[in-house]
C-alpha positions as CSV (number, residue, x, y, z in Angstrom):
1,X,2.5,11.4,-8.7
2,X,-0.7,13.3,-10.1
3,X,-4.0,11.0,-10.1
4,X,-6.6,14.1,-9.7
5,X,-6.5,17.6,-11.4
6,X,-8.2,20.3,-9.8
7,X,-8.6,24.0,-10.8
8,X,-9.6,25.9,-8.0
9,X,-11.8,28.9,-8.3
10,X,-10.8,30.1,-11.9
11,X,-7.2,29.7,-10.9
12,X,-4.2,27.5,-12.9
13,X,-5.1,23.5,-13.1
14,X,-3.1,21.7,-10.5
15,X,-2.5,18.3,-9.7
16,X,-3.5,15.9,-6.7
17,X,-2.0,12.8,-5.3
18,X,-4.8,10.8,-3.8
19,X,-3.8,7.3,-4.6
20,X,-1.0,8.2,-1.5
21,X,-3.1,9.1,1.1
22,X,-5.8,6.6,0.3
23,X,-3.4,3.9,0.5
24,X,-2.3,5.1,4.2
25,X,-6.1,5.2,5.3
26,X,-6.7,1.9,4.6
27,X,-3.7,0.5,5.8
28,X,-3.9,2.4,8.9
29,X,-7.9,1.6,9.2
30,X,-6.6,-2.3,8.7
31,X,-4.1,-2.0,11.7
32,X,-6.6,-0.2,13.7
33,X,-9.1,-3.0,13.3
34,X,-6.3,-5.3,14.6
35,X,-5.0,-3.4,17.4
36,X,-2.1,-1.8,15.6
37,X,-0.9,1.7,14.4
38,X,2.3,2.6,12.0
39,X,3.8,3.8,15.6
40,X,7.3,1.6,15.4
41,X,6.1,-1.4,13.1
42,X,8.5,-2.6,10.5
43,X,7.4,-2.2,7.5
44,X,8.8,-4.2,4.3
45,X,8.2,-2.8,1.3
46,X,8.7,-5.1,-2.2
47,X,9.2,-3.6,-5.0
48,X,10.5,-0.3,-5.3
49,X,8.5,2.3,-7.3
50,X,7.3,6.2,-7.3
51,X,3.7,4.6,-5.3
52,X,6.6,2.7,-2.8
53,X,8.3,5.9,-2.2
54,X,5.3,7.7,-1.8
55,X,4.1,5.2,0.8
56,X,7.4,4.8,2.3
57,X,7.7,8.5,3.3
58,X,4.1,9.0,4.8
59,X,4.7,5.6,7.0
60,X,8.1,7.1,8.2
61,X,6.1,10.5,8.9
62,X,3.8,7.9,10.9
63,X,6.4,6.3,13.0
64,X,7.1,3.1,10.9
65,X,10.4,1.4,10.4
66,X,11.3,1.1,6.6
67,X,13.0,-2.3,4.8
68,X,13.2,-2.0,1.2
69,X,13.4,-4.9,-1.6
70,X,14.1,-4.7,-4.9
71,X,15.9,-7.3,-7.3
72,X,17.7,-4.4,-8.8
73,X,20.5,-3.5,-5.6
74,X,21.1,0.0,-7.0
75,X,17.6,0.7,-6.6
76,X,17.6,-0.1,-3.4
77,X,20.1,1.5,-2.2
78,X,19.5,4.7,-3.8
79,X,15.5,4.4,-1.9
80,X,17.7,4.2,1.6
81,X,19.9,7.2,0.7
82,X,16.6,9.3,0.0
83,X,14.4,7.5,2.7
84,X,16.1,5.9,5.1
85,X,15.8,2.7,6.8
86,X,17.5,-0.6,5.6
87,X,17.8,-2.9,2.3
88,X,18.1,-6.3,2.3
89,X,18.1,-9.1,-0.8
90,X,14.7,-10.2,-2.1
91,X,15.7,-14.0,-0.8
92,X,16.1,-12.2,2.9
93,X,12.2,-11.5,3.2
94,X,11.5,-15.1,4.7
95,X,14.0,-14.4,7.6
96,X,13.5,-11.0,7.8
97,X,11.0,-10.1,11.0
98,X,8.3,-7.6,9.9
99,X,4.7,-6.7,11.0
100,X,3.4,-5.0,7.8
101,X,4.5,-6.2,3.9
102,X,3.4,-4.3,1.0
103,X,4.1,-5.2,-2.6
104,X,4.2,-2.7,-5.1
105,X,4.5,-3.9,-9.2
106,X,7.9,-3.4,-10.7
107,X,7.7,-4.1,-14.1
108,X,11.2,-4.9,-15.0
109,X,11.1,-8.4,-13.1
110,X,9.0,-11.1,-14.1
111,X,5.7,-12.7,-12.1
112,X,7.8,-15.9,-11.1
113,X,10.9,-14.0,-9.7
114,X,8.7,-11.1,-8.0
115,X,6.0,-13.5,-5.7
116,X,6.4,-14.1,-2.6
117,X,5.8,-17.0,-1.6
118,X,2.8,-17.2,0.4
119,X,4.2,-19.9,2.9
120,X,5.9,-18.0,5.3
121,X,3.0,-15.2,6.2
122,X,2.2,-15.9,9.7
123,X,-0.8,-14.7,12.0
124,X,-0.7,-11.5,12.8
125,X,1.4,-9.8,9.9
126,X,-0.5,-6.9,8.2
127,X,-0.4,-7.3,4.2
128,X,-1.2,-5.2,1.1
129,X,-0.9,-6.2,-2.4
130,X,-1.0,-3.5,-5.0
131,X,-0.4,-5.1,-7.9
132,X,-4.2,-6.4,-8.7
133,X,-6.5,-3.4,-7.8
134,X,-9.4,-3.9,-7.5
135,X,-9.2,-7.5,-7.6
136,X,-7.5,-9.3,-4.8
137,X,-4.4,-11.3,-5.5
138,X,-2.8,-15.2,-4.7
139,X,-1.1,-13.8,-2.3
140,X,-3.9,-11.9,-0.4
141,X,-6.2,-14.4,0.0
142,X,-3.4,-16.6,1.2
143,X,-2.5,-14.2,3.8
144,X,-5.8,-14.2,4.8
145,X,-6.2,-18.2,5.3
146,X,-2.7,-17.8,7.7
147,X,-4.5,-15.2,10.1
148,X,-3.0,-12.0,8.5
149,X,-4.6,-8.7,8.6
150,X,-5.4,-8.3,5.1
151,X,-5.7,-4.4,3.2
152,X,-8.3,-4.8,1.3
153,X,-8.0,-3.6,-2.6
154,X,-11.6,-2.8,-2.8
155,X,-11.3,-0.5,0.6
156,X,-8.4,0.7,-0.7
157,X,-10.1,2.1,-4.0
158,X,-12.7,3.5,-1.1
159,X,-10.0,5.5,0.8
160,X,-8.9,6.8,-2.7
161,X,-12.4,8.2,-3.6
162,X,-13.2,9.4,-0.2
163,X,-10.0,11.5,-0.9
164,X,-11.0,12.8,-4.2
165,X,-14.1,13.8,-3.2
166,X,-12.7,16.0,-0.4
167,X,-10.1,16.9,-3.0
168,X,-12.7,18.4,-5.3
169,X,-16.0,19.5,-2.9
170,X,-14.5,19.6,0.5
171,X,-16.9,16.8,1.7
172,X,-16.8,13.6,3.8
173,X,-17.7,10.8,1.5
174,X,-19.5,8.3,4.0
175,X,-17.5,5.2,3.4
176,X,-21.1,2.6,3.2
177,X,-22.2,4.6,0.3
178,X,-18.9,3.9,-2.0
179,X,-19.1,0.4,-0.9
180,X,-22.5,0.2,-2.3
181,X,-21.4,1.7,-5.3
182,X,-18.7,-0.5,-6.0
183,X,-20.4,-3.4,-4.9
184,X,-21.7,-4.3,-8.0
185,X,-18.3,-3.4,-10.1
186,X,-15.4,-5.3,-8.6
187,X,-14.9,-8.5,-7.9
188,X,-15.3,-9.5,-4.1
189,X,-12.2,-10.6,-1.9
């Protein structure tokens, strides 16, 4: 997936991924501010798409344990041939044991057969929603009431700037400075 394109010194265009790797820093700052890493959490992933793949494969380089959903089976199974871990039906997730959830928007499905219900979150469990940025969702706000570590969608936009900006001037984007930018342009979880 290209979100950036660069052309480096007078050279051939070339394209970026920084969606990716902002994703990871949040979700790994989020953990961090909880006590966590990536080191050997289970991570269930809903909704199988190129952004779940792309996460999927940097949290396996991290340490994580993959389960994938989907409501299309095939899919599934072809994401475990190409990335390991394990698949299990969409109706498994509530008895499923997992530290981190993250949903990813597949279009095919619709909004009534893809929520989760937010009922069985429980304290502790790390969550990001993807599929309202830079808004926050139902589902993140609910996780937040039950005690979950919540990735926030407007600190996830952050990470993805902070990585463009070293993309394109080799800089360190001080984090305060893009949240005072952006605090006047999103919405606030």
């Amino acid at each position: 997936a290209v979100d950036l394109l660069v052309q480096p010194e007078a050279k051939k265009w070339q394209g970026a991924h920084t969606f990716g790797p902002g994703a990871i820093s949040a979700l790994d700052a989020t953990l961090k501010a909880a006590g966590k890493t990536l080191e050997g959490a289970i991570v269930l992933f809903v909704g199988l798409t190129p952004t779940a793949r792309s996460l999927a494969r940097s949290i396996k380089d991290r340490g994580g344990k993959l389960i994938l959903v989907s409501h299309n089976r095939d899919e599934a199974a072809k994401f475990c041939r190409m990335l390991g871990g394990r698949q299990i039906q969409f109706e498994a997730i509530y008895s499923t044991l997992h530290d981190v959830v993250i949903v990813c928007p597949e279009a095919e499905t619709d909004d009534d057969k893809r929520a989760l219900h937010p009922g069985y979150l429980k304290a502790g469990m790390t969550v990001m929603d993807l599929t309202d940025i830079p808004n926050g969702t139902t589902l993140l706000r609910e996780a937040a009431l039950r005690g979950c570590a919540v990735v926030s969608p407007t600190g996830l936009l952050v990470e993805q700037v902070r990585c463009q900006v070293k993309r394109l001037t080799g800089q360190e984007m001080p984090v305060g400075t893009l949240h005072e930018a952006l605090a006047g342009l999103v919405e606030q979880e």
